[in-house]
Structure formats: structure tokens, C-alpha cells
N, C-alpha and C positions, 0 to 999 in steps of 0.2 A: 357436444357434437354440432349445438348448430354454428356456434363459433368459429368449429374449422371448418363448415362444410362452405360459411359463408364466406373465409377469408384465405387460409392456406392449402385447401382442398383444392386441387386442381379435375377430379377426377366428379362429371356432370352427374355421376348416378349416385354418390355420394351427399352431394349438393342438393340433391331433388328429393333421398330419400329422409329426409327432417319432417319429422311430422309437426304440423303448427298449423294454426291457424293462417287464411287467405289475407288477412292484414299483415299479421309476421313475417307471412313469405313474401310482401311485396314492400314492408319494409328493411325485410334481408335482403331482396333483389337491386333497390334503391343504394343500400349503403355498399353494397361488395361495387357496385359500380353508378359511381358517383358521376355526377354532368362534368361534362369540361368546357369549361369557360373557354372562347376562343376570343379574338379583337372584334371587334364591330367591321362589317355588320352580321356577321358569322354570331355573334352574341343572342341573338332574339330565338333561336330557337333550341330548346332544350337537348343537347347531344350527347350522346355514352358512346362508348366501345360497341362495336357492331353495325353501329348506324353508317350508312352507304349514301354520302349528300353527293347530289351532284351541282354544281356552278355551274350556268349555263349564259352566254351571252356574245355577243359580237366582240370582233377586233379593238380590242383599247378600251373595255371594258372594264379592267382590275382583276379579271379573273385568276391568273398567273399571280398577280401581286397580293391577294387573299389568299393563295394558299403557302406563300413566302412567312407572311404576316403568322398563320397558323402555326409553319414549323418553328419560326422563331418560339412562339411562346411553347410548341413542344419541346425544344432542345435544352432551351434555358431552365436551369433548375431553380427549384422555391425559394431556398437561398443556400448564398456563397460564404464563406466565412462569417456569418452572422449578419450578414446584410441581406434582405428579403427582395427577388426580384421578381416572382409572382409565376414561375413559369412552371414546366411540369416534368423536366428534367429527364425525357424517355428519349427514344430512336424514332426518325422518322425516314421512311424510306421514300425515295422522291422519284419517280416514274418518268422521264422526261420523253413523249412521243412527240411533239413538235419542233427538238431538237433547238429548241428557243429559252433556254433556263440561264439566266443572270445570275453568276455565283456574285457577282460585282454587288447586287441588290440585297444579298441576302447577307451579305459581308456587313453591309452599309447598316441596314436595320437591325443586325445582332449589336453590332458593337454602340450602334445609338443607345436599345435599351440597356447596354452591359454600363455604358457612360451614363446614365443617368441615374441608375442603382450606386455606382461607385461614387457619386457625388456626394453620397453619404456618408464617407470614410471620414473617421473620427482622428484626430490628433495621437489617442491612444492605440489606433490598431498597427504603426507601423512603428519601424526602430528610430530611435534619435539620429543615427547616423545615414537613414538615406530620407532624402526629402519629401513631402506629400505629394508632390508630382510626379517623382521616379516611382515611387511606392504603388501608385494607383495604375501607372502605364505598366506596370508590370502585373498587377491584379487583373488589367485589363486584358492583357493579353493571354495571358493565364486559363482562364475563365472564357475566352474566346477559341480558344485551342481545343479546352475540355469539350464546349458546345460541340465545335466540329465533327467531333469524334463520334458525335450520335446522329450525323447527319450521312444517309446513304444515298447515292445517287447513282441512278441507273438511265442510260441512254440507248434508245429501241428506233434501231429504222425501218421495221417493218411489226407483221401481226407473231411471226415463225418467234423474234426476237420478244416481243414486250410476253407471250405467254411463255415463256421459257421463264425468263425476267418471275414472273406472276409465281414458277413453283418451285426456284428459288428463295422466297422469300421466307420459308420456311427454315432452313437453315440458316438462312442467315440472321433470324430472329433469335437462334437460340445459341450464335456464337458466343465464345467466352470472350469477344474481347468487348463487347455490348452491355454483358452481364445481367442485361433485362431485354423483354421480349419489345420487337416493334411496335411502337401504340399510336402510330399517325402512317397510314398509308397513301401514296398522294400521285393521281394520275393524271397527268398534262399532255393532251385532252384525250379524251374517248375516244374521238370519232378522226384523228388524225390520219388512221390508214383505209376512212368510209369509201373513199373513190380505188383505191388500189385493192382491198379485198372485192368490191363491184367487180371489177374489172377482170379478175381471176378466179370469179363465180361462174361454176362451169353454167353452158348451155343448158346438159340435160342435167337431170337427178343421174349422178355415177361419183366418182371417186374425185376427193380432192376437196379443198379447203372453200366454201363458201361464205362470205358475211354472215350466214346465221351461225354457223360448225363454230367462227371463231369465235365469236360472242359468248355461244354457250361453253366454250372450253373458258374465256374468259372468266364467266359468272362461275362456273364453277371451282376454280383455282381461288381467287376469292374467296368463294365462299367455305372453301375446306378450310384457306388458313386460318377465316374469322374462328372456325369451330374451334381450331385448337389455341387459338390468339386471339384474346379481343382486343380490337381496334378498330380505330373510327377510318372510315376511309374517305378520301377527297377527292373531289373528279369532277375536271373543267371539263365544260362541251361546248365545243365553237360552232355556229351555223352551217347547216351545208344546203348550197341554194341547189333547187332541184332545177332539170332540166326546161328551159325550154322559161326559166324567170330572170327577173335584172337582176343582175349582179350589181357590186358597185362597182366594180369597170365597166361595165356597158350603162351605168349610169353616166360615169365620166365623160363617154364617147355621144350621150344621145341628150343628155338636160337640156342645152340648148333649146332644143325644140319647144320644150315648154317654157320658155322664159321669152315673153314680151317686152317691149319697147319700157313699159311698164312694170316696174320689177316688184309691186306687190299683187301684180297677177299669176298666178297661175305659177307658186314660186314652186319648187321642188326640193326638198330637205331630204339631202343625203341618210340623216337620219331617220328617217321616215320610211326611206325605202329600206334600209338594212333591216329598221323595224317590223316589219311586212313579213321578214323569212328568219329572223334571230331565233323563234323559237318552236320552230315546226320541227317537229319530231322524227326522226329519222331512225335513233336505235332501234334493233329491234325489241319482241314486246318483252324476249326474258330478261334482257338489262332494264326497261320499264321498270316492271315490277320487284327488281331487283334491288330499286333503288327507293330508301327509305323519305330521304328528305330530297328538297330542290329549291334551289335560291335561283330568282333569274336579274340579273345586270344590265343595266343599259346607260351610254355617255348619253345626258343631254346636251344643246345646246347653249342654255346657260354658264357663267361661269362669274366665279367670286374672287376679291380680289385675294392675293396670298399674305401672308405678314413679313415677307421678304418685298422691300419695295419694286416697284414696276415687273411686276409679276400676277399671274392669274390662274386661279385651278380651273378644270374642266370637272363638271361637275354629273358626279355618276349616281343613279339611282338602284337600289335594291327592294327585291319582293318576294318573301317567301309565299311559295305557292305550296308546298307542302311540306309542313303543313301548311293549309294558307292563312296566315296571321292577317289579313286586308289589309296590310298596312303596306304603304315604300316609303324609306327611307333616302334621304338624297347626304351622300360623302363627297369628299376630295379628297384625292394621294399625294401624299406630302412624302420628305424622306424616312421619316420618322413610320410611318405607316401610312393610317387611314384617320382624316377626320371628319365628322358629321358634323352636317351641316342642319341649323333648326331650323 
């Protein structure tokens, strides 16, 4: 009994009624759902089905490009014809509210790692009569087609649209043509429609859609489908500067002023200032709490040379704050993904 309750038992009151000891059930809960390795810097902190990260950071931060990185290793399977490429072979549904999603990008880094997996094609895996290079561009594409096929993409111009989008994905996770349920949900960004729900926040308490209403229909669409589907979810959040702060256009328009004749006086770093309001809190508190983990992003200043000559990365730092490891991390985004820098 505890075998199915732990693995082909879909049904929670089955699963729970196993009698065992408190070690047992939390090495049954361990193994029915195992961590998922995702790329760095997504890697440092321990993630299962259920968990709710949010990616938090300024403009040209990698945020977007971390959660690319992600679905790639979700779409891509463990392996292909006996060749091993390390991925996890599921559906990932892709939430696009900032109407900003580079299929170009995600084209580019699938078929990187599909290229670098097929470099391991053997003399014996194809026929005598077509060549190693036709053989593999046809693996390649092959294999790049199949990914596709578990890649969902959804586009929301407003709140009416992305929670419709949210109880959708219910069905769409148990289509036949998917044949497994969605295991990487992924929203770009949060807080994309923070100033137009504002905006259409009635005056008084009466009828109609306020920034809180949608949230909580939010969190909760979410969190129905988690109950019946586990899956890890992903959700960038860009800053929203409050009223009445510098933005970086009003930075652009007024630095002058603090820059002297002398330009290691009184210098002002652009990044300093975005830094100031990158991660002031804006959700409200039931997505807060809502949210299990939190990675925050920031581009430095510095930057390292690339191994393409006359070229340079801009070098971005990461810090999980919850959990919070004390620890940052500093990368650079290369085509290929992400590399850490030591």
C-alpha cells in the first residue's frame, strides 16, 4: 500500500492514510517528489513541485533569461536515442504578461544544448549511407521539434485575460496531446498590470475589480491547480517605483546636478539609484505569503572579458533571500545560458 500511495496513487487521502512511522513518511514524501535541479543560479536552493519562487529584480537583470534557461531544461528529455541530455522531459506553460518573450532566445539555447548532447553521436548510431552530419542535423531537428511540443505559451494584456489564462491551465494540463501534466509553470512578471489594476481600483469599497480581488483570485487559481498538479512555479517581478521617487528617467533628466567639474565628486550610479527601489514590496500580502521561495538579481557595474574576442559581459549578481543562504553569487549571460563567475 505504501508503494502506491507513494507513487501511482493520485488520490491525497490514500497517500496520507499509510500508517508509518514520521521518518518513513518523510522519506516517502522526499522520494514521490524529488528536487529539480534547475541551471545556476536557480541551483543553490533546494526546489520540488509546489514551491512558488519568485525572481525579483530590475530591468536587464536575467530575470526573463532564468526562466528560459529553466524551461529549456524542463522540455528537454533525460535522454534521446540513448544519448543523455540531463533534462526533465515535462510541459512547461509560459505566462507572458509583459508581452516581451524572445522565442528567438529560447530557440537559440534549446538547440545549443540539443548540439552539444548530439556531439556525442557514435559512427554506430546512424546508416552507412547517409553521412554524420546529415544524420545528426536531422536528430537535431527531430529532437528540437519534439521539445517544442511541451512548450506552452500564453500571451495576457490585461488582469480579466492572464486569470482566465490561470483556470485554463487545468485542462490544458491533462490534454492528450501532452500526455503528462504541466510540471513548470512560469509568469513574466507579477506585477505587469500593478499600475492599471491601481487605476481601476474603485474609489469606495462597492463592486468591481480592485488590485487586491485580483490577486486573490490569482493566488487562488494557482493554488487549486497546484492541489491537483504538482508543479514548481516561476514568477519574475520588476520594480514598481512609487510615487513621488526617481525613477531612472528622471534620473537621466536631473544627474547633472550632482556631477562637478570634478567627476569623482559627488558621482551618481545609475545603479544605485534603481538599487534604492529594486526591491520594495509592492504585492500584496496574500501573494507575500504565498510565495515560498525568493531569488533577488541585480546588474553590476563591473564586467569581465568574454572568450569571444573584443567582447565583454556585464556582470549580474544573485541572493537568495528565502530561504536566505547569506550568500551572492556573481554570473554572466552568454548564448549558451549563464556562467558563474568565481
Amino acid at each position: 500500500m505504501a508503494g502506491q500511495a507513494g507513487g501511482e496513487s493520485r488520490d491525497p487521502r490514500a497517500w496520507l492514510a499509510v500508517d508509518e512511522t514520521a521518518a518513513a513518511f518523510i522519506t516517502r514524501s522526499l522520494t514521490s517528489r524529488p528536487p529539480i535541479i534547475l541551471p545556476p543560479p536557480l541551483h543553490r536552493a533546494p526546489l520540488r513541485p509546489g514551491n512558488v519562487v519568485e525572481i525579483a529584480g530590475p530591468s536587464n537583470s536575467g530575470k526573463s533569461h532564468l526562466l528560459i534557461m529553466a524551461a529549456v531544461q524542463c522540455i528537454l528529455p533525460k535522454e534521446w536515442e540513448g544519448i543523455h541530455f540531463g533534462g526533465l522531459g515535462k510541459p512547461v506553460m509560459y505566462l507572458d504578461l509583459d508581452c516581451r518573450f524572445d522565442v528567438l532566445r529560447l530557440a537559440q539555447i534549446l538547440r545549443n544544448r540539443i548540439a552539444d548532447g548530439s556531439a556525442h553521436l557514435r559512427n554506430g548510431d546512424f546508416e552507412k549511407d547517409v553521412t554524420k552530419d546529415e544524420f545528426q542535423c536531422s536528430f537535431e531537428n527531430t529532437l528540437f521539434s519534439d521539445c517544442m511540443q511541451r512548450f506552452l505559451y500564453v500571451r495576457c494584456y490585461n488582469s480579466s485575460e492572464f486569470t482566465a489564462a490561470l483556470k485554463t491551465i487545468q485542462s490544458q494540463s491533462r490534454s492528450k496531446v501532452l500526455g503528462v501534466g504541466i510540471y513548470f509553470v512560469m509568469i513574466d512578471s507579477i506585477g505587469a498590470f500593478y499600475w492599471i489594476d491601481r487605476a481601476c481600483q474603485p474609489v469606495r469599497e462597492s463592486k468591481g475589480k480592485s488590485l487586491q480581488s485580483v490577486t486573490e483570485t490569482v493566488v487562488h487559481e494557482i493554488r487549486k491547480f497546484l492541489q491537483l498538479q504538482p508543479a514548481l512555479v516561476l514568477v519574475t517581478k520588476a520594480p514598481v517605483y512609487a510615487e513621488g521617487s526617481t525613477t531612472a528617467n528622471d534620473f537621466n533628466r536631473v544627474s547633472s546636478k550632482y556631477v562637478l567639474e570634478d567627476s569623482t565628486v559627488f558621482r551618481y550610479s545609475r545603479q544605485e539609484e534603481e538599487r534604492t527601489f529594486s526591491f520594495r514590496e509592492y504585492m500584496p500580502l496574500i501573494w507575500q505569503s504565498f510565495v515560498t521561495h525568493r531569488i533577488n538579481l541585480q546588474v553590476e557595474e563591473a564586467e569581465v572579458p568574454s572568450a569571444q574576442e573584443n567582447e565583454v559581459l556585464s556582470t549580474h549578481t544573485s541572493e537568495w533571500v528565502q530561504p536566505s543562504l547569506k550568500t551572492k553569487e556573481k554570473f554572466s549571460i552568454v548564448d549558451d545560458g549563464v556562467i558563474l563567475i568565481p
